[in-house]
C-alpha positions, -999 to +999 in steps of 0.1 A: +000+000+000+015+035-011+009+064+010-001+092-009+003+132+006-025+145+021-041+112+029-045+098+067-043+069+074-071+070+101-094+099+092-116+089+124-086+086+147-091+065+179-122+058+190-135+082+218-131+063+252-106+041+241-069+037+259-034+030+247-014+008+262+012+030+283-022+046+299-028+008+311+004+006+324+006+037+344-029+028+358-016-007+369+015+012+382-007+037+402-028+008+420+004-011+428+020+018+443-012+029+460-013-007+482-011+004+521+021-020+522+040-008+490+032+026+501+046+018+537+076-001+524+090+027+500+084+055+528+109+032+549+133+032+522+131+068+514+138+079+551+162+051+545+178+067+516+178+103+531+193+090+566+222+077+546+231+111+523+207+140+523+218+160+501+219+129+477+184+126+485+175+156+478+198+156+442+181+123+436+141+121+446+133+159+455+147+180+426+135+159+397+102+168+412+107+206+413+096+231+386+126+239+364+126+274+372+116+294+405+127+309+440+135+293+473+134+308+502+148+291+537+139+311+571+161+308+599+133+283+611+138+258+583+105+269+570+117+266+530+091+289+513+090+286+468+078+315+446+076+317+410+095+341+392+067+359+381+068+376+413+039+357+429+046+355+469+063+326+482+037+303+494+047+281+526+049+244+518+031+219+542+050+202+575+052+164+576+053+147+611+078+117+614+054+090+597+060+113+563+020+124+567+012+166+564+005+181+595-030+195+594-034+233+591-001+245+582 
């Protein structure tokens, strides 16, 4: 079969509703790492990870998280505050207790 220019393949593209593959995956992914025991065993082997070298932690699991571009601010209290650079005020992230859960109204 010759393709000729101007001519798709699929005119009606994927049906509405449908889902590829990776979406599958990622889904399967998602409930796996949503289990109350895998969820429990990696927060042990972050804290694991972090107690061994935090700054390697950090260069590691925190700052492939991060926006690419923005403004960190840390107060003398450890309170680490990020802004954008668009000049919005820095907003004050959430405090975790020692289980790794956010302390309510912070």
């Amino acid at each position: 079969m010759l393709f000729k220019a101007g001519i798709r393949a699929n005119p009606r593209g994927r049906p509405k509703g449908s889902v590829g593959g990776r979406a599958l995956a990622l889904a399967d992914l998602d409930r796996i790492a949503g289990l109350p025991k895998n969820r429990e065993q990696r927060r042990l082997k972050l804290q694991e990870a972090h107690d061994k070298d935090p700054r390697g932690f950090f260069r590691t699991y925190i700052m492939p998280l991060l926006p690419k571009e923005g403004k960190v601010e840390v107060a003398n209290d450890g309170i680490v505050k990020w802004g954008s650079l668009l000049g919005d005020e820095p907003g004050e992230l959430p405090r975790f207790d020692e289980k790794g859960f956010p302390i309510p109204g912070r």
